[in-house]
BAVEX-730676 format. One record per residue (C-alpha): residue in three letters; x, y, z. Coordinates in steps of 0.1 Angstrom, whole numbers, plus 5000, padded with zeros to 4 digits. Layout:
BEGIN
AlaXYZ ...
***
This chain:
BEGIN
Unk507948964972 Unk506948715001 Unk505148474986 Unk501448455016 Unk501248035028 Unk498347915009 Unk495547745036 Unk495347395037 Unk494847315002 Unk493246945009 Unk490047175025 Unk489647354994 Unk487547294958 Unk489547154933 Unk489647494907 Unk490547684938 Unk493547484947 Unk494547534918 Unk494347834914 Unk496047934948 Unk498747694936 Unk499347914906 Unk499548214928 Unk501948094951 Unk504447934922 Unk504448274908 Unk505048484935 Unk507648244944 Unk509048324911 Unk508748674914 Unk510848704947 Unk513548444937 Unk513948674901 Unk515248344887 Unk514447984897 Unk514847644883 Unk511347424886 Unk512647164916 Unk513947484936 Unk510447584933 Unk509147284946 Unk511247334977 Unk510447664986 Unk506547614984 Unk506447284994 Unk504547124966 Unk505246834944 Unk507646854912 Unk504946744891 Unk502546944904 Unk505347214898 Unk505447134862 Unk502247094854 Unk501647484868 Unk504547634855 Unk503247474817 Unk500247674823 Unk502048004833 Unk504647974803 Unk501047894778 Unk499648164794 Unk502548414789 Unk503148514825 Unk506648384825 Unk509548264806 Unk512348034805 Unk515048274806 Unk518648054809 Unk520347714812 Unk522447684843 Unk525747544840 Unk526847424873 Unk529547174861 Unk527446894873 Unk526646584851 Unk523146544838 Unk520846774819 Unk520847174829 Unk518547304850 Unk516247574833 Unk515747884854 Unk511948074851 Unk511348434854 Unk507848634855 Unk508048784813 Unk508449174820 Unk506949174787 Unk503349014795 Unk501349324809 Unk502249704815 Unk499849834844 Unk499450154861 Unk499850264897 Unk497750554909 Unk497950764943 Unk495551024948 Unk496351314974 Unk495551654978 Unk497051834949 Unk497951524927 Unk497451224911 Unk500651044908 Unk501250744881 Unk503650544874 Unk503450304847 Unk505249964852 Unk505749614835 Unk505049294845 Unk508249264867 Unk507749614882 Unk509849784863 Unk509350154857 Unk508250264821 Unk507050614832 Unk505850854860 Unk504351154863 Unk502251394888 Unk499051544875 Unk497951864894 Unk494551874906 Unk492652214910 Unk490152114936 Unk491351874966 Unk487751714974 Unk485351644941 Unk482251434932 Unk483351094918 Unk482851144881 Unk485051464883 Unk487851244900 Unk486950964877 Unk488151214847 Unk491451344866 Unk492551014871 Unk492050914833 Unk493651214823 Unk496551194843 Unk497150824827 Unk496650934796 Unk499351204797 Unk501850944815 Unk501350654789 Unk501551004763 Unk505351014780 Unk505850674776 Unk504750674737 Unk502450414738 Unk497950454742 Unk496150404778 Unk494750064758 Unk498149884759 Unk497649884800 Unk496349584812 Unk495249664848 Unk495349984872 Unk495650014911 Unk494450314929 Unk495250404964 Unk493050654982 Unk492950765011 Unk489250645035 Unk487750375041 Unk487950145014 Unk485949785006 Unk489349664983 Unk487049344976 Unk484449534957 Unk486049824945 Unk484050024968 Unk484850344985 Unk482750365016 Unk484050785027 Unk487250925014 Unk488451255019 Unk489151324983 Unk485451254971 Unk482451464979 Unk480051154981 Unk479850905002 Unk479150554991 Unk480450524956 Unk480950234937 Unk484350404923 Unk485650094908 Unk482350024885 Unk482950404877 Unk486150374866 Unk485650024850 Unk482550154827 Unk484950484816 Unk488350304809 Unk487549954799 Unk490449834822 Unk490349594851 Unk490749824882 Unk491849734918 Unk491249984942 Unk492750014979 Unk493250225008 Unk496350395008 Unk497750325035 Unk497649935028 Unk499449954993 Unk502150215009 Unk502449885031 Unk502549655003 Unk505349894988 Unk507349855020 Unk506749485021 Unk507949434984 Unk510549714986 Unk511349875014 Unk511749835054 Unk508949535056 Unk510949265038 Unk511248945050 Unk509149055086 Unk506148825090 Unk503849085114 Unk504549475113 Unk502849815110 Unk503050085087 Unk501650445101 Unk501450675074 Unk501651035084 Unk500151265056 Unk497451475051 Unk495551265074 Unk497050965092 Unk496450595078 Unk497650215086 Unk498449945070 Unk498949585096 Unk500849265079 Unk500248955097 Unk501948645091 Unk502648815054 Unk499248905047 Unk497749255049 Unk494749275070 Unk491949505059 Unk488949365080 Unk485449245072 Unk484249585059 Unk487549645041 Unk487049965074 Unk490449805094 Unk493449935104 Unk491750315109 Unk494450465132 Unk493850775119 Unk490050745136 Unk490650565165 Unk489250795194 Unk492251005216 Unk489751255231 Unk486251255241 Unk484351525220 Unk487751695210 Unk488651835179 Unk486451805145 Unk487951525125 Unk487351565083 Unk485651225083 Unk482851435107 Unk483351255139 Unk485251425169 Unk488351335187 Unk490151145159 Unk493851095162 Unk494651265131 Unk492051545141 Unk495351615159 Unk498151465143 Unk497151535104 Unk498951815084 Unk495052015082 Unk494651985115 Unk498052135130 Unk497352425107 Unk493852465117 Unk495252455151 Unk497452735145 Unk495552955130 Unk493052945159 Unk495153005184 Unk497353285161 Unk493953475153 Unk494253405119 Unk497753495114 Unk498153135105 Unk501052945087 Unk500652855049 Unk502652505048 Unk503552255076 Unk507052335070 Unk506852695079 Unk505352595112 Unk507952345118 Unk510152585116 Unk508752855138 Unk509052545166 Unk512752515152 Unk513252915156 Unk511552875191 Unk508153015190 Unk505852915215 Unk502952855201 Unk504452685167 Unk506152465197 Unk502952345218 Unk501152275187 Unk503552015179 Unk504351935218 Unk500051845219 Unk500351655187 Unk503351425195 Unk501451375228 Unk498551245214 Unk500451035188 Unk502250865216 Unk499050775234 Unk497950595200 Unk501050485191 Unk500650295227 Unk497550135220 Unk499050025184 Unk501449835207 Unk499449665231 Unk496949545207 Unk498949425181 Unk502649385198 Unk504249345163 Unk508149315153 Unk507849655134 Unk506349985128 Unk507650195103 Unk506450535102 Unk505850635067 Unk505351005048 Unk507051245032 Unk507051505065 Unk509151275084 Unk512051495081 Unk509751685102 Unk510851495137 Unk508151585160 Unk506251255160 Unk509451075168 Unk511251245194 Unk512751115228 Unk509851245242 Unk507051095222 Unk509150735223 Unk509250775263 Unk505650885267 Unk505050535242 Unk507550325267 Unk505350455298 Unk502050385281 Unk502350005273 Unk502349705288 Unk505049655315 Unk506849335302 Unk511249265306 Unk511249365265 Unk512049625247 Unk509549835224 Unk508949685189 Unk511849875164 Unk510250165152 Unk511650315123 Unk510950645098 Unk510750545059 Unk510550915042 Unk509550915011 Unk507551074977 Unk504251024960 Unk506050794934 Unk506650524963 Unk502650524969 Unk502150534932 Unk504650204929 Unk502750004957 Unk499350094940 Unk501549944908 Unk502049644930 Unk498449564935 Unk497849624897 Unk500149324891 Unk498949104916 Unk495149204902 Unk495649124866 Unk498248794881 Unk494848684895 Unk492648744867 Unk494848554841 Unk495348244872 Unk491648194874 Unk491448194841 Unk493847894834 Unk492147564828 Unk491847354862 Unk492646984843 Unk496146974850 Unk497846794870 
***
């Protein structure tokens, strides 16, 4: 994990100093897997007493343990190395799509206990109805693991719309029939556990930022390329979200004046050309209803050489360029990693699409940020959602600990 820079510390109250301070000895801990206190103090910069005096509250508080003595063959007593205790929480990571809710169950460390994909019947529901699906489909994955939904501590949700992540609230999202639903409150009152809800989009990002292609880089972009098109920006460590918890909405960023209908209801979204709904929609317009089932089949039509299969996707890697573009000169970062599980599906990323990009930004002597494809499953949104669960109930316990130390 990269442990975010706390602000200046000296501007802040003293409880939330403190509290930051906590934060950023334990993520610290976290990345390092095992770290002696004054290697601590090095990496974040803070005092060794103040060290101590934190990492007493953590080990009081059960968070993490001393783990080993290290014998470097030096004089003088052994340094003891601290590790965040597996053992302190299990939490749940939770990514709704079309046809499933995906779980995986994880300890403190990250570790996976179980997983599991729960089929839904209906791919857009009111919020109590989605409320239930996601309870069941915990319950049957902690049923796996052998052990009741009340030994989880916390549980992070990813869905896809425009989410407020600081109040749990889900402003539009395409797998709820309402609009404006306090979702988190929902799911709070139903399963008596601490929930932390975000777009998807960002905690597919936070999964690539803990465990994938956005280690160690400071300022890159995830595009997530699904059902609809998401993503998630990291600057200087942090995921950005926006005031409204409404950033980062690629997938709605205008490509057409009054083109195609886009499923949030507006017209001329990018994914309204780019999404997996709306190259099949395409096709079976233009194929008089002789449409393709599944993106793949389509895919391969292209493949095989059929015309139509062939401009669908020649249209949609056109407009993704123009987008991708924009991404570029607005944000100019080190990275973007484009992110599904259709990537195998190379029509977003051709030579094409990347020359149409290289034409449509900024003229500078520099090459185009590294863009990169990250294919993967459900499970890999499910273990960023997982992520956020751990760094929820992380903060919970931290600004809970006493502020009189130190």
């Amino acid at each position: 994990m990269n442990p975010e820079s706390p602000p200046e510390l000296a501007t802040l109250p003293g409880s939330e100093q403190r509290s930051l301070g906590r934060k950023h000895i334990i993520d610290t801990i976290r990345k390092a897997g095992e770290i002696a206190r004054i290697d601590i103090a090095h990496a974040t910069n803070t005092s060794p007493a103040t060290v101590t005096a934190i990492v007493a509250e953590l080990l009081e508080a059960g968070l993490i343990a001393e783990v080993s003595k290290e014998n470097s063959g030096q004089r003088g007593r052994p340094r003891i190395k601290l590790k965040v205790r597996c053992a302190a929480h299990k939490v749940a990571g939770i990514k709704v799509s079309r046809h499933f809710v995906s779980v995986i169950v994880a300890d403190f460390g990250g570790n996976a206990i179980a997983h599991h994909d729960y089929p839904l019947a209906l791919a857009k529901m009111s919020a109590s109805a989605l409320c239930q699906n996601i309870l069941n489909a915990l319950d049957q994955t902690c049923a796996k693991a052998g052990f009741p939904r009340n030994e989880v501590s916390s549980i992070g949700i990813g869905l896809a719309g425009q989410i407020d992540a600081r109040r749990n609230f889900v402003h539009w999202s395409s797998s709820l029939s309402e609009r404006n639903v306090a979702f988190g409150d929902m799911l709070y009152a139903a399963a008596g556990i601490p929930i932390f809800i975000d777009n998807d989009a960002n905690l597919v990002t936070r999964a690539e930022q803990l465990f994938g292609k956005g280690r160690n880089v400071d300022n890159f972009i995830v595009i997530t390329i699904e059902h609809g098109v998401g993503m998630g920006i990291v600057i200087d460590h942090k995921i950005y979200r926006g005031t409204r918890g409404c950033g980062a909405e690629f997938g709605h960023t205008k490509v057409q004046l009054e083109g195609a209908l886009c499923q949030c209801g507006q017209r001329g979204c990018l994914e309204a050309y780019v999404g997996d709904y709306a190259l099949l929609r395409e096709a079976t317009i233009k194929d008089n209803g002789d449409t393709h089932q599944t993106l793949e089949s389509l895919f391969q039509a292209a493949k095989e050489g059929d015309e139509l299969a062939r401009s669908i996707f020649t249209r949609a890697g056109r407009m993704f360029a123009m987008g991708l573009a924009n991404v570029i000169n607005v944000f100019d970062p080190k990275l973007i990693i484009l992110s599904g599980s259709h990537l195998s599906n190379d029509f977003l990323y051709t030579e094409e699409v990347i020359a149409h990009v290289q034409r449509s930004v900024v003229q500078v002597d520099e090459p185009l940020p590294n863009i990169v494809t990250h294919a993967w499953g459900e499970m890999m949104w499910a273990k960023g959602a997982a992520a956020y669960a751990i760094e929820g109930i992380s903060a919970l316990h931290i600004n809970g600990l006493g502020s009189d130390a130190g």
